[in-house]
C-alpha positions as CSV (number, residue, x, y, z in Angstrom):
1,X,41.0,-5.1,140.3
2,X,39.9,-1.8,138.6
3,X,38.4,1.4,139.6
4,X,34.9,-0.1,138.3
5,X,34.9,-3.4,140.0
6,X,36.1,-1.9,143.4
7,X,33.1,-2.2,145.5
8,X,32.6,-1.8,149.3
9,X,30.9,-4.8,149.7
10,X,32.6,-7.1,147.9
11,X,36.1,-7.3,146.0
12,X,38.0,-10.0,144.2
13,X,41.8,-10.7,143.6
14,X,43.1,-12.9,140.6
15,X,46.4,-14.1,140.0
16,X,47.8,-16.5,137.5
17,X,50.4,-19.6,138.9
18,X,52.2,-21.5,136.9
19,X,51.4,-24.8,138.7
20,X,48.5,-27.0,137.5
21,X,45.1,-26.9,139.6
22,X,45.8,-29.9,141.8
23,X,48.8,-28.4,143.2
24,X,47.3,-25.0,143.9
25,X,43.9,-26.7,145.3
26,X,46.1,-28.9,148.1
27,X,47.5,-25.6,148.7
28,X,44.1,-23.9,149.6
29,X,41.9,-27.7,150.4
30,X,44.3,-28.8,153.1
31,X,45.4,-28.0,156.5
32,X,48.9,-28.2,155.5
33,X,48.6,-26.2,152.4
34,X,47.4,-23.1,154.0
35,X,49.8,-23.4,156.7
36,X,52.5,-22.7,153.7
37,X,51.6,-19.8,152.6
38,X,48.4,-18.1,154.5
39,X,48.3,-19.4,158.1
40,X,50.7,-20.7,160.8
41,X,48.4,-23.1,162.3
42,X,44.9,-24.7,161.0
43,X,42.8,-27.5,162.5
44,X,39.7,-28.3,160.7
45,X,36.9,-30.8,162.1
46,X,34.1,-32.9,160.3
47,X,30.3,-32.1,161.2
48,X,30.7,-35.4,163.3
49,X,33.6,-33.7,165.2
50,X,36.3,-35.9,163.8
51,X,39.6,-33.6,163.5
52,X,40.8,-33.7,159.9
53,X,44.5,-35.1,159.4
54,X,46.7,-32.4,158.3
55,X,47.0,-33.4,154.5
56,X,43.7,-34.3,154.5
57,X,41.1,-32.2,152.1
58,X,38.8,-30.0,153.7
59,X,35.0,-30.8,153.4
60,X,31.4,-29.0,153.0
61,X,30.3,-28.6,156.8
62,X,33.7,-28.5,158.5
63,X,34.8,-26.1,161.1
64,X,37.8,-24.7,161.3
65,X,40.3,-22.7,163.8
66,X,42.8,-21.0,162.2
67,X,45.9,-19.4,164.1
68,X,48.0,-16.9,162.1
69,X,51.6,-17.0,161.7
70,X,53.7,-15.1,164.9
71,X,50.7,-13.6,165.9
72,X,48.0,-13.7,168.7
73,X,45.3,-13.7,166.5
74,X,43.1,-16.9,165.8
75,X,39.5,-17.2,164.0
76,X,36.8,-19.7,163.2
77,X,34.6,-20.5,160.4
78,X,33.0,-22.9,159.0
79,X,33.1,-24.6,155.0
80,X,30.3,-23.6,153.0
81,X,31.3,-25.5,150.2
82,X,34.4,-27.7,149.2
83,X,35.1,-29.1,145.6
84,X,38.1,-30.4,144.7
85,X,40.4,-28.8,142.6
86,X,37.9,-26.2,141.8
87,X,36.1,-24.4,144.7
88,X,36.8,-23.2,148.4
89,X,34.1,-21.1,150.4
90,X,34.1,-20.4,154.0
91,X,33.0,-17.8,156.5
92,X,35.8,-15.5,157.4
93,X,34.7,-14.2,160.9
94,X,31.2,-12.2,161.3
95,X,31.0,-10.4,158.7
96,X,32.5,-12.0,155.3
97,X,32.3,-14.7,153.6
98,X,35.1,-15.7,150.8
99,X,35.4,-17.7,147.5
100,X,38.4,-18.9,146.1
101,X,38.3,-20.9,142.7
102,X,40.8,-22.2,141.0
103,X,40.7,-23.5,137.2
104,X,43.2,-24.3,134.1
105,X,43.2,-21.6,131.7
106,X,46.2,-22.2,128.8
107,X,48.0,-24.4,130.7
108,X,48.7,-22.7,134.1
109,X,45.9,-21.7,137.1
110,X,44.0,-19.0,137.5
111,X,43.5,-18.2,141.5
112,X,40.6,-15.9,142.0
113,X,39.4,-14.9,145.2
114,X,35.8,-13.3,146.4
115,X,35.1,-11.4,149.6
116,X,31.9,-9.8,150.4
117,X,29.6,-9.3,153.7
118,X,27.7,-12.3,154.9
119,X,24.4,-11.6,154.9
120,X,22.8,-9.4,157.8
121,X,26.8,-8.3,158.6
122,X,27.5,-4.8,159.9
123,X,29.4,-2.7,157.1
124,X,32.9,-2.3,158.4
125,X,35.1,-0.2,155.9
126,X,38.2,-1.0,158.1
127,X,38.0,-4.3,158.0
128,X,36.9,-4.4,154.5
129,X,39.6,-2.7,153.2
130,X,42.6,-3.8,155.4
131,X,41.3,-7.3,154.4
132,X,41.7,-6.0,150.4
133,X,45.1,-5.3,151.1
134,X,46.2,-8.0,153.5
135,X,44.4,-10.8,150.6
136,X,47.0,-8.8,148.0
137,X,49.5,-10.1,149.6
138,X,48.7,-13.4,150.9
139,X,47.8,-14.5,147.3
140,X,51.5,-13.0,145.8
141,X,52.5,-15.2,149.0
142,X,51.0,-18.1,147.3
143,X,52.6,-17.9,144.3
144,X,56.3,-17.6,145.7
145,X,55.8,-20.1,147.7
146,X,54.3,-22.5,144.8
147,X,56.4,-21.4,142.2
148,X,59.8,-20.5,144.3
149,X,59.3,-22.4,147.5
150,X,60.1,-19.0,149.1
151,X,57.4,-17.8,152.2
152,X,57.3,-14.1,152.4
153,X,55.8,-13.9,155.8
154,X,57.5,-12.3,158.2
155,X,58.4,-14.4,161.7
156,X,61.6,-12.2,163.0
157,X,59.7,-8.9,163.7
158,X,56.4,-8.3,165.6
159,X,55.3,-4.9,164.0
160,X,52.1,-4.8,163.1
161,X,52.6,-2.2,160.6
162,X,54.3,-5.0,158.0
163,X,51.6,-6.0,155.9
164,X,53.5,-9.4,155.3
165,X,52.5,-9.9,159.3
């Protein structure tokens, strides 16, 4: 991110992992892949209301409930579009909705991820920024934990002032 990409309504993160695409996408696609790096606990269900299996990939139309690591703090959303191995889109409470894409560039994967308002959403710089900084680290999560096997979330201490919380 630079000074003249910084927006309030929208910002993106990109990182490099030196894991090929199909590796990084299970890790964002499937229940069990953002449960190693992002979230403690996700369900996700079909339009019909069939609950996914864990290692399943996600779908355009799921919902999804998403409980975060140590914490009392859950949300919903739903998939606005799901393409393997390249795209992940959801709603991310009220107001946002974020991209991630993944794709090969010189042999390793670039991650990028886009946040910005949903349409109609009520500006909230709070939550925009605190959501900037919290994405930072989440995504250098993602890399140790692909690369390293190491998850640098924190589970020993409830302060909410840790940003890896």
């Amino acid at each position: 991110m630079t000074e003249s990409s910084f927006s309030m309504q929208r910002f993106h993160h990109s990182i490099y992992l030196d894991k090929p695409v199909e590796e990084i996408y299970k890790l964002i696609g499937t229940a069990s892949g953002l449960s190693k790096w992002f979230m403690g606990e996700t369900v996700y269900e079909s339009p019909e209301g069939e609950k996914r299996k864990y290692d399943d990939y996600i779908h355009k139309g799921d919902e999804f409930q998403w409980q975060w690591l140590e914490k009392d703090l859950s949300i919903t959303g739903h998939v606005l579009q799901a393409e393997q191995n390249s795209c992940f889109k959801f709603t991310f409470g009220n107001s946002f909705i974020v991209t991630i894409t993944v794709k090969e560039d010189n042999g390793r994967t670039l991650f990028t991820l886009m946040q910005e308002y949903s349409e109609n959403a009520k500006q909230n710089d709070f939550a925009h920024i605190n959501c900037c900084v919290c994405w930072g680290f989440f995504i250098t999560n993602l890399k140790s934990v692909s690369e390293f096997g190491n998850d640098l979330r924190e589970t020993l201490s409830d302060n909410e002032e840790l940003v890896n919380r």
